[in-house]
C-alpha positions as CSV (number, residue, x, y, z in Angstrom):
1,X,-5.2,71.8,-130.1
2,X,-3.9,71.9,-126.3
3,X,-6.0,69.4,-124.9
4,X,-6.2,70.4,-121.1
5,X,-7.3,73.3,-118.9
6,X,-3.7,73.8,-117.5
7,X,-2.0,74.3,-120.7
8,X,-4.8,76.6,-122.5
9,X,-4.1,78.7,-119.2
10,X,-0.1,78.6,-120.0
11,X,-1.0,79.8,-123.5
12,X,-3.2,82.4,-122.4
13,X,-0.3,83.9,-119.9
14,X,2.2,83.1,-122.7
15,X,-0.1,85.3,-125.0
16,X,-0.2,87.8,-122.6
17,X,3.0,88.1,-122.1
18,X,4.3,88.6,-125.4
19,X,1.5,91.6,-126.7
20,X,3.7,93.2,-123.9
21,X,6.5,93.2,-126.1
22,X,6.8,96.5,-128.0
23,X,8.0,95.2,-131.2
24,X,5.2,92.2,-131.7
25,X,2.0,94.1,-132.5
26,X,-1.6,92.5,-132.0
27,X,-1.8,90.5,-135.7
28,X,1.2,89.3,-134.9
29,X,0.6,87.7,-131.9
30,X,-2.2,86.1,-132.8
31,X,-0.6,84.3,-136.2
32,X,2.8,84.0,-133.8
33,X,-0.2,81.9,-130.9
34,X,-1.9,80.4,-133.7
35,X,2.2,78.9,-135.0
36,X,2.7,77.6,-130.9
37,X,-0.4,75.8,-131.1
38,X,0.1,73.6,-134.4
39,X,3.4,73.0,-133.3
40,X,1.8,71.6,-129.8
41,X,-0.7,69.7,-131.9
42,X,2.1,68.0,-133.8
43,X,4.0,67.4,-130.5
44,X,0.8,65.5,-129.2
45,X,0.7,63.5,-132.2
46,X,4.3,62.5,-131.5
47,X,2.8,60.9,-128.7
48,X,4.1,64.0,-125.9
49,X,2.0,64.8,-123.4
50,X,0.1,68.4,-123.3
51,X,2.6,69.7,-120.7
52,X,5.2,68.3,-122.2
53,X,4.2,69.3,-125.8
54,X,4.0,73.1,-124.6
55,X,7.2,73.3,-123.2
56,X,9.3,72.0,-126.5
57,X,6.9,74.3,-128.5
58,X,7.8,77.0,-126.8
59,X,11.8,76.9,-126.8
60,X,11.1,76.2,-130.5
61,X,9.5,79.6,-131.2
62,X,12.4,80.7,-133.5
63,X,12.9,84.2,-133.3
64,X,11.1,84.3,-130.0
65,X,14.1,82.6,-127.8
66,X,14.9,85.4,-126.1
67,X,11.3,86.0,-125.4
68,X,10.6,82.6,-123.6
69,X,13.9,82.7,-121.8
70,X,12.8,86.2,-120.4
71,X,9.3,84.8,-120.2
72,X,10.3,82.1,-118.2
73,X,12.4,84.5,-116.3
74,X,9.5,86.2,-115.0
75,X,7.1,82.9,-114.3
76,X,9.4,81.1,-112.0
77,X,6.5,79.2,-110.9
78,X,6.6,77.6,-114.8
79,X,8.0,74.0,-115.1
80,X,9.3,75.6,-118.1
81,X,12.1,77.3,-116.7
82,X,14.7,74.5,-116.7
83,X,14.1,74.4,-120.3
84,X,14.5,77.7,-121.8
85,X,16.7,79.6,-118.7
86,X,20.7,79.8,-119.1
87,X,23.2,81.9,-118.4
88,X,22.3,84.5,-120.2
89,X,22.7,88.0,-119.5
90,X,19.3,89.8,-118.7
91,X,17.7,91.4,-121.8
92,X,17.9,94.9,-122.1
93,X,15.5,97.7,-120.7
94,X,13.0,98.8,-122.7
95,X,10.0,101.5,-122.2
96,X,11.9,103.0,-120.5
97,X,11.7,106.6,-122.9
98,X,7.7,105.8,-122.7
99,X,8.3,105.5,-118.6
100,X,10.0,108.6,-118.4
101,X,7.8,110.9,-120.9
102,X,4.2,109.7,-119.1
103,X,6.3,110.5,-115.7
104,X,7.5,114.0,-117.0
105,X,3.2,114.7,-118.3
106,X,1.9,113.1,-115.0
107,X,4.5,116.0,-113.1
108,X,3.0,118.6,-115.8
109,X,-0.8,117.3,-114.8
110,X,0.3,117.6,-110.8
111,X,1.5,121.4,-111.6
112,X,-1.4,122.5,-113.9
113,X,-3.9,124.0,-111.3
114,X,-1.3,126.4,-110.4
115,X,-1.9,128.3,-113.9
116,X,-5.5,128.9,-111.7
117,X,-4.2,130.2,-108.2
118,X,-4.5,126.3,-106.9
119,X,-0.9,125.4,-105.1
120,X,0.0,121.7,-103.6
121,X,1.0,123.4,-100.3
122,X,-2.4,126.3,-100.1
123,X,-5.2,124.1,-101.3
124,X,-4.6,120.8,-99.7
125,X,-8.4,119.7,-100.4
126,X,-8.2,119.9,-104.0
127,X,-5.1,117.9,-104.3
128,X,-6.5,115.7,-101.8
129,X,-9.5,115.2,-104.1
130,X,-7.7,114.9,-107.5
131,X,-4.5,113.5,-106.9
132,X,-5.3,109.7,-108.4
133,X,-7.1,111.2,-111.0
134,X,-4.4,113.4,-111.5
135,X,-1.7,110.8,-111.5
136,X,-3.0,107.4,-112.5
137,X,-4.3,107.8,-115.9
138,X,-0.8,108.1,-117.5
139,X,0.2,104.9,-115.5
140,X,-2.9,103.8,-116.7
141,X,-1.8,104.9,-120.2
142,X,1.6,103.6,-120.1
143,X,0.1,100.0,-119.5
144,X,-2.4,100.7,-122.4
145,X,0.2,101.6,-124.9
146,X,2.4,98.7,-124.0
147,X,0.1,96.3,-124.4
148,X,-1.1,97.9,-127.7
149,X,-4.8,98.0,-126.2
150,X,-8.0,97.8,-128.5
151,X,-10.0,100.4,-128.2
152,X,-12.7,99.1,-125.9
153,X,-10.3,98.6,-123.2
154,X,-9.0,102.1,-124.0
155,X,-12.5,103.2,-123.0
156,X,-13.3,101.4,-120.6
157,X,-10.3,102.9,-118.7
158,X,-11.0,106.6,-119.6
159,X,-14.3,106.3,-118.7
160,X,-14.1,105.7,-115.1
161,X,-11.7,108.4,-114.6
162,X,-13.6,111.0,-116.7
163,X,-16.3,109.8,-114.0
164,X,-14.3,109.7,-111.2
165,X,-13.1,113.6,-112.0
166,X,-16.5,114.9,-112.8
167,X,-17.9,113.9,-109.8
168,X,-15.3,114.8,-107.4
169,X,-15.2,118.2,-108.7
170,X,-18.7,118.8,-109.3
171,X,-20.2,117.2,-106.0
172,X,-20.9,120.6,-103.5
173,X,-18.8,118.5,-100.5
174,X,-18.4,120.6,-97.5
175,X,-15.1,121.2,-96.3
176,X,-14.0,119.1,-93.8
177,X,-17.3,117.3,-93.5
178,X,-16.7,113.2,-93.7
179,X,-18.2,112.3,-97.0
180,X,-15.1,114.2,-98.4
181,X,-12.4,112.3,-97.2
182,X,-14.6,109.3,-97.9
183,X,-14.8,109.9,-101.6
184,X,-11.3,110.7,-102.5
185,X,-9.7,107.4,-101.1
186,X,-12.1,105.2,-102.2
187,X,-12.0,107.3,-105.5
188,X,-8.3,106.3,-105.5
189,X,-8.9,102.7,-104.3
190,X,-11.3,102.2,-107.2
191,X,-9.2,104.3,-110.0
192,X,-6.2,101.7,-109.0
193,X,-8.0,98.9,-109.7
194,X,-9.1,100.3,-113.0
195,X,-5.7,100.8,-113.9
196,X,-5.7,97.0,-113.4
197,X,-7.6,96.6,-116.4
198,X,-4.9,98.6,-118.8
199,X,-2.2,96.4,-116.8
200,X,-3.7,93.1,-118.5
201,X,-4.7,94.6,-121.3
202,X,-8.8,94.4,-121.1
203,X,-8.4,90.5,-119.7
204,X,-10.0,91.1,-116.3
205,X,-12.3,88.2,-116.8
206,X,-8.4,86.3,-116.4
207,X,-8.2,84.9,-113.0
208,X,-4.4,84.3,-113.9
209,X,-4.6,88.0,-115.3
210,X,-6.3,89.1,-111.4
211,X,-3.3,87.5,-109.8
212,X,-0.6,89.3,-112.2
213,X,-2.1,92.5,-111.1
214,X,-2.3,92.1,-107.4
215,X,1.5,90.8,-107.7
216,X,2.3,94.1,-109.8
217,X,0.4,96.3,-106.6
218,X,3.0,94.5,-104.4
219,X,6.1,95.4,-106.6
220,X,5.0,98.4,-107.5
221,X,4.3,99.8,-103.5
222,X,8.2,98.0,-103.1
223,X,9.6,100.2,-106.2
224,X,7.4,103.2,-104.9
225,X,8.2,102.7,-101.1
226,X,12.3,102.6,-102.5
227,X,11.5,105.8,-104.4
228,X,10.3,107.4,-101.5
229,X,12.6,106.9,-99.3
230,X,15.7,108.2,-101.4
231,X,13.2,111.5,-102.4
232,X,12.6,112.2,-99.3
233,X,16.8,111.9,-98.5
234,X,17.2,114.5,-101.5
235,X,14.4,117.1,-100.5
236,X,16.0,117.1,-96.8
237,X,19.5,117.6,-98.8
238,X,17.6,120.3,-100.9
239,X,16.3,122.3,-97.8
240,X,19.7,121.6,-95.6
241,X,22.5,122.3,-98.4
242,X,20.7,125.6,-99.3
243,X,19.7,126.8,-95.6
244,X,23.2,126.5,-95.0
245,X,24.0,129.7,-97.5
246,X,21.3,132.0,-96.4
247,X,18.8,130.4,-98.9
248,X,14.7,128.7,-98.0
249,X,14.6,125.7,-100.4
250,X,11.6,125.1,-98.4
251,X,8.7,126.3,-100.9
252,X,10.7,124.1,-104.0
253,X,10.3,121.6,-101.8
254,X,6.8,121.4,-101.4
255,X,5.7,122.8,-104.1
256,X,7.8,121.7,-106.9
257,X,9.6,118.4,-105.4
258,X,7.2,116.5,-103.6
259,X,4.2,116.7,-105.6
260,X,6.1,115.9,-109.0
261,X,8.2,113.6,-107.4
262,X,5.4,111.8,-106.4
263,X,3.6,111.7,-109.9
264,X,7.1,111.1,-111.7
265,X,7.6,108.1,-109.0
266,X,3.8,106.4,-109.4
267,X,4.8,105.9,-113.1
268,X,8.7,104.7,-112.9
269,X,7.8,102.3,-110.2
270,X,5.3,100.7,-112.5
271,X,8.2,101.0,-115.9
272,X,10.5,99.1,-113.4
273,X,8.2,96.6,-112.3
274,X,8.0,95.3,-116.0
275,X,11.9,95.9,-116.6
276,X,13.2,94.5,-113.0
277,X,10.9,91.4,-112.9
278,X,13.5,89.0,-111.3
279,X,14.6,91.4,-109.1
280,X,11.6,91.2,-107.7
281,X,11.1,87.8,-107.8
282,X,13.9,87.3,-105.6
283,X,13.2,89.3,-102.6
284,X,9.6,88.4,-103.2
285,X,9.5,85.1,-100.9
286,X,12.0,87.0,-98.6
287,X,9.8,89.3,-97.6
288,X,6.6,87.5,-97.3
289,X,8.4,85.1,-95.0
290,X,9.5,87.9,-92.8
291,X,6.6,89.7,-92.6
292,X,3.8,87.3,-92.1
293,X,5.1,85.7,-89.0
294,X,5.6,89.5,-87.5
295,X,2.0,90.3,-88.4
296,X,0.8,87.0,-87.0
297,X,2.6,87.8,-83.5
298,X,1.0,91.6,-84.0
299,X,-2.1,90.4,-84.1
300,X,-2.0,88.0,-81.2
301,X,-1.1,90.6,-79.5
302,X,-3.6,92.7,-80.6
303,X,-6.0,90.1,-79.3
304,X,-4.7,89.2,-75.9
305,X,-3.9,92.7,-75.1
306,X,-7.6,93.9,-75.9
307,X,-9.4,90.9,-74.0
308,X,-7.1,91.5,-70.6
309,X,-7.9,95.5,-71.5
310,X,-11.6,95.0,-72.4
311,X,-12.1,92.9,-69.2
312,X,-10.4,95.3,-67.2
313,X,-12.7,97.9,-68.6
314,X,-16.3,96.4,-67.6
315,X,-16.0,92.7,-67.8
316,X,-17.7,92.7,-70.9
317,X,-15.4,93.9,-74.1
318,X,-17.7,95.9,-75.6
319,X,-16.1,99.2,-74.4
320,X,-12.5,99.2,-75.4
321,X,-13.0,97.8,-78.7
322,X,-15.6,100.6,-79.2
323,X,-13.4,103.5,-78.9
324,X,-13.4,105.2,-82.3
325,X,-9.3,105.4,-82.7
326,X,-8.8,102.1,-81.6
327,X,-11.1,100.6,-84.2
328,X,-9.5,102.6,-87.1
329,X,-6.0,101.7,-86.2
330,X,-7.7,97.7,-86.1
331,X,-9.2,98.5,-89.6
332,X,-5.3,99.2,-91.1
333,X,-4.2,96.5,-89.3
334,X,-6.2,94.6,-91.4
335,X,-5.8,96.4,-94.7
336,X,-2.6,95.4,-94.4
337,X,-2.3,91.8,-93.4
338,X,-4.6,91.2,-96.1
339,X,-2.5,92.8,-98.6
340,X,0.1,90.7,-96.8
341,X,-1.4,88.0,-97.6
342,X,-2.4,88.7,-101.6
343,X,1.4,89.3,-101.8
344,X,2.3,86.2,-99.9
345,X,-0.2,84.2,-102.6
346,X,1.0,85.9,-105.5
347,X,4.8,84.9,-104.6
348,X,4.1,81.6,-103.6
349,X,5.2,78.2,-106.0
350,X,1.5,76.8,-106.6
351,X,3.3,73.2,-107.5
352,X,4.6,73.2,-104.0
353,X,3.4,71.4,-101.1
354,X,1.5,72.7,-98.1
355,X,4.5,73.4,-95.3
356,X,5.4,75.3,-92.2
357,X,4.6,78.7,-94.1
358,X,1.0,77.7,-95.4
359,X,-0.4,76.9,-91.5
360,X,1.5,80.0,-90.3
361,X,-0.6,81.9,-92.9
362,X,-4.0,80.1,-91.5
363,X,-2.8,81.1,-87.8
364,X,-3.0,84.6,-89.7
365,X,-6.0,84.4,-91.3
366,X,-7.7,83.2,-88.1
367,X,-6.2,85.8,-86.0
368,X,-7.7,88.6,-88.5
369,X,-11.0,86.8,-88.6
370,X,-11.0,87.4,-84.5
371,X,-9.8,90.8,-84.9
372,X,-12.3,91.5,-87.6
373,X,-15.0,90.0,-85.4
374,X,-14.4,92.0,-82.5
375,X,-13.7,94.7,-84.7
376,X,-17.4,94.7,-86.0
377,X,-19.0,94.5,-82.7
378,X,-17.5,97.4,-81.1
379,X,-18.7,99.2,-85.0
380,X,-22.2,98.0,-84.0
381,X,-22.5,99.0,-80.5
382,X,-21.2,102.6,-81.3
383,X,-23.5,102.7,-84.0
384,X,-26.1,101.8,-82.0
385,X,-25.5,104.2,-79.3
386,X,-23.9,107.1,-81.6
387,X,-26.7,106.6,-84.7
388,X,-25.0,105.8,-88.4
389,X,-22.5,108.7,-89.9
390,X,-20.8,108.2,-93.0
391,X,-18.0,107.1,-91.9
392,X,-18.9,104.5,-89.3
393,X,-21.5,102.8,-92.7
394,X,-18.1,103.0,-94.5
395,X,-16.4,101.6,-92.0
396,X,-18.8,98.7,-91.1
397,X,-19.3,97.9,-94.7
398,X,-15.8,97.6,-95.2
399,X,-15.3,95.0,-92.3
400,X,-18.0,93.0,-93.5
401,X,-16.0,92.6,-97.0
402,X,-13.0,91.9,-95.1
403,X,-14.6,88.8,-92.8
404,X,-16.3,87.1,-95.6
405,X,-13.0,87.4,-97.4
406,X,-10.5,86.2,-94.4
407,X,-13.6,83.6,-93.4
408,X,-13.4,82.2,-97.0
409,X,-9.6,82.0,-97.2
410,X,-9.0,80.8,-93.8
411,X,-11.6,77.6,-94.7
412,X,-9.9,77.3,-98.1
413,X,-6.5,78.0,-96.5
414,X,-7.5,75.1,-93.6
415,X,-8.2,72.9,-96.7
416,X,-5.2,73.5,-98.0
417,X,-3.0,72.9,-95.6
418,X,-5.5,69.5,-94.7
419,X,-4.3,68.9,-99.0
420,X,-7.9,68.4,-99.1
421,X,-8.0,71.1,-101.8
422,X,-5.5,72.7,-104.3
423,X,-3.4,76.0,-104.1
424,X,-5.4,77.1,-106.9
425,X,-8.3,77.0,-105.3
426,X,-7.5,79.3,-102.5
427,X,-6.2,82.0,-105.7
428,X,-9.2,81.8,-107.2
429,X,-11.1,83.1,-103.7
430,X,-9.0,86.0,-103.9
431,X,-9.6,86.6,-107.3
432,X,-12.5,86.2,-107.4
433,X,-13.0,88.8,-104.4
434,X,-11.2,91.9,-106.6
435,X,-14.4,93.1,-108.3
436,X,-16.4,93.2,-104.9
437,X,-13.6,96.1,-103.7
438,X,-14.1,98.5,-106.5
439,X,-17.7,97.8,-106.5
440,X,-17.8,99.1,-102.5
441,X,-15.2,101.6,-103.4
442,X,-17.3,103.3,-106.4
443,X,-20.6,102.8,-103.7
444,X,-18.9,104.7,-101.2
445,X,-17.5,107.7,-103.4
446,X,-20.1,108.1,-105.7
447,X,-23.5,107.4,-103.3
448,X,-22.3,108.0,-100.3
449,X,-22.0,111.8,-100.8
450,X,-26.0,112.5,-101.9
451,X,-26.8,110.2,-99.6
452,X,-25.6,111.9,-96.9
453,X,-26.4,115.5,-98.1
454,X,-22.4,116.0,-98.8
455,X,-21.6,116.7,-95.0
């Protein structure tokens, strides 16, 4: 038996990986885990150490060759990879017909409440309601019938969106109250993360599994971003090639285009994820080291400008980090650089040494902990002086997840970078930290509402 933390954690992710393979089903992988481990036993006995036992076993896996060179493909990170990569071609595509038939249903689902008078374009609050619950359950699906899911996990991914649409529907909201808005994107935030649980297959107990999922949310919003961008190219095409003949493409546009576009895109972003890996593996690092050091001068900005504003103001800084649009443009400011910074983790080599990047990231982390701090006491003065609303509880609650979250990383980020603790370490905050999102997400779309009498 693997004898140390580090390779039972290898196993587990090479386990993983290979229930994702179409043509291995569940019994198989088991007997095929059960084969990889006597053959690491035997390694040991050989007198190879547990690391090194691990990595023959695995480029000894027979008819599974081209499944560790594409496994090692995708875990760069692996000191395996200089065993089992060559130059081999990349293996071929698959899921792609299962990709493209849950897209073409998800467009069907998107279009259904037209059969009942309800359009994309004339009821904007239904959409706006239903649109993840809509959508997501046949990414979620795609994920589950990859992986070849037992049924409990099956369930306990329907269930939350069977909730998630009973409740939105049935709650008597009132139109263009706040509890509204409120529910449907934390609805969306917490249906996302449920579809984490059909990405690793029921293993959300998996720190390793926690990580895989917040780097699939980065590739996916890449692949979905990419998407975008060339739909919305065609649709101003669409209206321009046909206004130029006499003809409004307008209405196909919005009604037909965009909305199954949209649910088509959700799903092919997450097929190409899983078929494009080392595509985005490579532009990964790229883009984390481009961002992060313009987010870190944003927010320094953010900073200085406010104080010289604030003290401009009254002398005190209460007032100009109080104004209400100010503090909601602060709150995506932050959304962001911690998503930044998920991504950033998620990309990173944990074998490699603290460096430039790592402190750069702690000069970010500190400089949202500021931000998050004065964010929070311009929340509680206006509360004080406004009384609570939904959206302002919603608000503060959030911020208070946030700075326990950047004031935990930035300590284990200071540690870090002080190699006074380990890169793992500073994952496992993050982690660690997923289930305390949906768990404020579900609060805010499912309480909040009664609790504030649906206004």
């Amino acid at each position: 038996m693997a004898s140390t933390a580090a390779v039972e954690a290898q196993i587990d992710e090479w386990r993983r990986f290979v229930s994702r393979r179409e043509a291995i089903a569940g019994a198989d992988v088991t007997e095929l885990e059960a084969h990889l481990r006597d053959q690491i036993d035997g390694l040991e006995a050989s007198g190879l150490s547990s690391d090194e036992a691990f990595l023959v076993a695995v480029t000894r896996m027979g008819k599974l060759d081209d499944l560790s060179r594409e496994f090692a493909r995708e875990h760069s990170d692996r000191l395996w990879k200089q065993l089992v990569v060559g130059d081999e071609t990349a293996p071929p595509l698959t899921g792609l017909a299962l990709a493209f038939g849950l897209a073409c249903a998800a467009a069907v689902a998107v279009k259904v409440p037209a059969l009942f008078g309800i359009t994309f374009g004339g009821d904007p609050t239904f959409y706006g309601l239903n649109i993840a619950v809509l959508i997501l359950p046949f990414l979620a699906a795609f994920f589950l019938i990859r992986r070849r899911a037992r049924p409990g996990t099956i369930l306990a991914v329907a269930a939350p969106f069977a909730t998630a649409a009973v409740i939105l529907n049935v709650y008597p909201f009132t139109i263009g109250g706040s509890t509204i808005g409120l529910a449907a994107l934390h609805a969306a935030v917490a249906l996302w993360l449920v579809t984490g649980i059909a990405y690793v297959a029921g293993a959300w107990r998996s720190e390793r599994a926690r990580m895989d999922f917040i780097r699939f949310t980065g590739e996916w919003f890449i692949y979905l971003v990419l998407i975008a961008l060339g739909g919305g190219v065609l649709a101003m095409l669409t209206v321009g090639v046909f206004g130029s003949i006499g003809l409004d493409a307008a209405w196909f546009v919005q009604e037909w285009l965009i909305p199954c576009g949209l649910a088509g895109a959700v799903v092919l972003s997450g097929w190409l994820v899983e078929a494009k890996q080392s595509v985005i593996e490579n532009i990964a690092p790229v883009l984390t080291k481009l961002f992060t050091p313009l987010f870190t001068l944003l927010l320094l900005a953010l900073i200085v400008a406010g104080l010289i504003q604030r003290a401009s103001v009254d002398g005190t800084g209460i007032v100009v980090f109080g104004q209400r649009d100010l503090l909601i443009i602060f709150d995506l400011v932050l959304v962001v650089v911690l998503g930044l910074l998920l991504y950033s983790l998620s990309a990173r080599d944990p074998q490699q040494a603290p460096g430039w990047f790592d402190r750069l990231q702690l000069v970010l982390l500190v400089a949202a902990l500021i931000i998050d701090i004065l964010v929070l006491i311009g929340m509680i003065t206006r509360t004080a002086e406004y009384g609570a609303s939904p959206n302002k509880l919603a608000s503060l609650g959030l911020n208070v997840i946030l700075l326990v979250n950047l004031a935990g990383a930035a300590w284990l980020q200071l540690r870090f970078v002080m190699h006074k603790t380990s890169f793992d370490r500073v994952e496992r905050w993050q982690t660690a930290y997923v289930p305390v999102y949906l768990v404020w997400a579900t609060i805010v779309a499912a309480v909040f509402p009664p609790a504030f009498g649906f206004v």
